[in-house]
C-alpha positions, 0 to 999 in steps of 0.5 A: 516536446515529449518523447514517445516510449518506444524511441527511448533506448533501453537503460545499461545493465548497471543502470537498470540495477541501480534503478530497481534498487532506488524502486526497492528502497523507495517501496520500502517506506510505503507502508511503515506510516500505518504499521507502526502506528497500530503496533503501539496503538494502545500505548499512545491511547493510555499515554494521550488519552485520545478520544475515541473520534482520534483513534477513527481518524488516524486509522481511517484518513491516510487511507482515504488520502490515498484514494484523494490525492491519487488523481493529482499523481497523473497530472504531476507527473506530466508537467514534472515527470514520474521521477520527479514526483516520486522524489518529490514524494519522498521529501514530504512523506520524511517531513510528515512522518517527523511532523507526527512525532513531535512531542506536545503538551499533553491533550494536544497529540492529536493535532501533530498526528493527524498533520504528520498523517496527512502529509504523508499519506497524501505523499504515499499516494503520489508515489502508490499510483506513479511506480507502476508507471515507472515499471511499464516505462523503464522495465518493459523487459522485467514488468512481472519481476519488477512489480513483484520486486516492489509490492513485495518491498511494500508489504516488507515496510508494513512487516517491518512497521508492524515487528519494530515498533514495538520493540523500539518503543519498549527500548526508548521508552517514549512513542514519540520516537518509536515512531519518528524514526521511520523518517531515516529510511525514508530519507536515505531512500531520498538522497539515493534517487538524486542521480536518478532524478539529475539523469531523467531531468531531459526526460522527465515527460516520457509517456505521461501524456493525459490526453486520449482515451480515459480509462473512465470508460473502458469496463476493464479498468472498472473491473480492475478498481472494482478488485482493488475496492475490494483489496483494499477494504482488507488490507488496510484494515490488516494494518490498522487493527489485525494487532488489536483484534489479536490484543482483544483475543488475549495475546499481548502486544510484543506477541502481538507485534511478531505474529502481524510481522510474521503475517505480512512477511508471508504477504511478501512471499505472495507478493513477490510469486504473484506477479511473476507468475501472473506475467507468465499467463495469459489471464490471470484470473484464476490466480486472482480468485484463489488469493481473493479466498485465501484472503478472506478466509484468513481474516475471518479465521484471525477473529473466530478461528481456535486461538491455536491455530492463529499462527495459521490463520495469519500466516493464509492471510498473509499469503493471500493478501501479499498476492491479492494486493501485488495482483492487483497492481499488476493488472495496470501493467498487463492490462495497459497498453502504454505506460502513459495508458498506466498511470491514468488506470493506475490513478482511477484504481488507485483513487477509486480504491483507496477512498472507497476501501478506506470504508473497510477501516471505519466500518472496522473501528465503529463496529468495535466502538458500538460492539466493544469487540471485533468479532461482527467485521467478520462479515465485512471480510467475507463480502470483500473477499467474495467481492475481490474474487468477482472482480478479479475474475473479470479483470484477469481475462486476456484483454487490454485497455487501448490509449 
């Protein structure tokens, strides 16, 4: 028998503390997979000799898992809880980001990183859609500060992935274990949500009922996946190229690495303000808007802005893309009138959006793959942002998808 959200009582002050780190910590390995990657991108390309059909896969599947596996988070969360599959979550992400790092004979590297990938994107995404069910269940009080808390830790893994890597690399001398030693964080992450975990076993079905209205067919959780489409085709390709769109302009990979780090520091800026700010108004769409453009801009700017300025041009990416992003995630929680109604929004945006926007990747890596330059994906961001503005617009108007 499932408990109803409203019978639960309120966790101590303490233990609520303790369950906002657990979320901080756990969002901090979200990101790490596709960072660290692109930092050290064209050293593993010269060391591996990977073709050209690798580079696409490894920056274009973890992304699309995301949208694939998405929908599996609502289902598992219901029959084993939502702490249950985060922690679960975390067990495979250690095990794939480990499987992607084990040294193989030379021409075969494709094949541990691409099955290290895969497993931890399709962990990712489990834990992408169930956290912001996790905030409206056990932080009903604290939704703008919590889902800025954890979209700001999220951006703080893609930071910290993008400005380690490759330095680590440099020290350690081989890419195998510049990337293998993001599995630490993760696992720590892991053993500190066990008490969690013993503690929610007697609850472990609160408010992850699939039954009820499907948001498949509520326009407001369109609109919703429509921004976060949008979002993603910039984000990700952020991630995934930023770093050798600014190589390609000239600027090496150690400096390369700071200003991506640096960038998605502020992302973390925004990300943190966005929220709080959007759980204040009553329609969120103007902030929606304004980090859409900020976004847009920016990465237009990073590829044909003066190469003076690209400090700047990062920097207003940054921002918007840390706001545009946590936006996003918040409108599940505002828009959602339970935290059940949550998480099934949050799988049909989240699966939608990342399988969708892991288009803007691909489209990214061949325009440079037939061009031999970045400079034409310039227009995919102007649509993106143009598009995110829209969407965001409509999804921040004060309204809320009944369950």
């Amino acid at each position: 028998m499932t408990t109803s959200p409203t019978s639960r009582s309120r966790p101590a002050a303490s233990s609520w503390v303790y369950l906002a780190v657990c979320v901080v910590l756990v969002s901090l390995n979200l990101r790490t997979l596709f960072s660290s990657l692109s930092a050290i991108l064209p050293e593993i390309m010269a060391v591996t000799a990977l073709p050209a059909w690798g580079v696409t896969l490894l920056t274009t599947v973890p992304i699309t898992l995301l949208g694939l596996f998405a929908p599996l988070a609502p289902v598992l969360a219901h029959r084993f809880g939502t702490w249950q599959v985060l922690g679960g979550s975390l067990v495979l992400l250690a095990a794939g980001l480990v499987l992607r790092a084990v040294p193989v004979p030379d021409g075969g590297a494709i094949v541990p990183l691409l099955a290290g990938t895969v497993l931890s994107g399709a962990a990712i995404a489990l834990c992408n859609v169930v956290l912001p069910s996790i905030v409206k269940q056990d932080f009903a009080d604290h939704v703008g500060l919590m889902s800025g808390l954890y979209t700001t830790s999220v951006c703080g893994s893609a930071a910290f992935g993008a400005g380690l890597t490759y330095p680590l690399y440099s020290s350690l001398g081989t890419w195998h274990l510049a990337l293998g030693v993001w599995a630490v964080p993760v696992v720590l992450a892991a053993v500190l949500l066990v008490p969690v975990l013993l503690r929610h076993r007697s609850t472990a079905l609160v408010s992850t009922s699939t039954t009820g209205r499907s948001p498949l067919t509520s326009p407001v959780a369109w609109q919703i996946t429509g921004m976060m489409v949008c979002q993603a085709m910039t984000s990700f390709t952020c991630f995934a190229w930023l770093a050798p769109i600014l190589r390609e302009r000239g600027i090496d990979g150690g400096t390369a690495g700071v200003i991506v780090a640096v960038s998605i520091v502020l992302q973390m800026a925004g990300s943190l303000f966005g929220p709080v700010w959007a759980a204040r108004l009553r329609s969120q769409s103007g902030l929606n808007v304004i980090a859409a453009v900020l976004t847009g801009t920016g990465f237009i700017l990073a590829i044909h802005g003066p190469l003076g300025g690209i400090w700047l041009w990062t920097g207003v990416l940054g921002v918007g893309q840390g706001a545009l992003t946590a936006l996003a995630l918040t409108m599940i929680t505002l828009r959602s009138s339970t935290s059940h109604m949550a998480i099934r929004v949050s799988g049909m945006m989240q699966g939608l959006g990342y399988g969708l926007g892991s288009a803007g990747t691909f489209i990214t890596g061949q325009i440079f793959a037939s061009t031999g330059s970045f400079g034409p994906a310039a227009w995919l961001f102007a649509a993106s942002g143009l598009g995110a503005a829209a969407f965001g617009w409509l999804a921040g108007r004060d309204r809320t998808i009944q369950g």
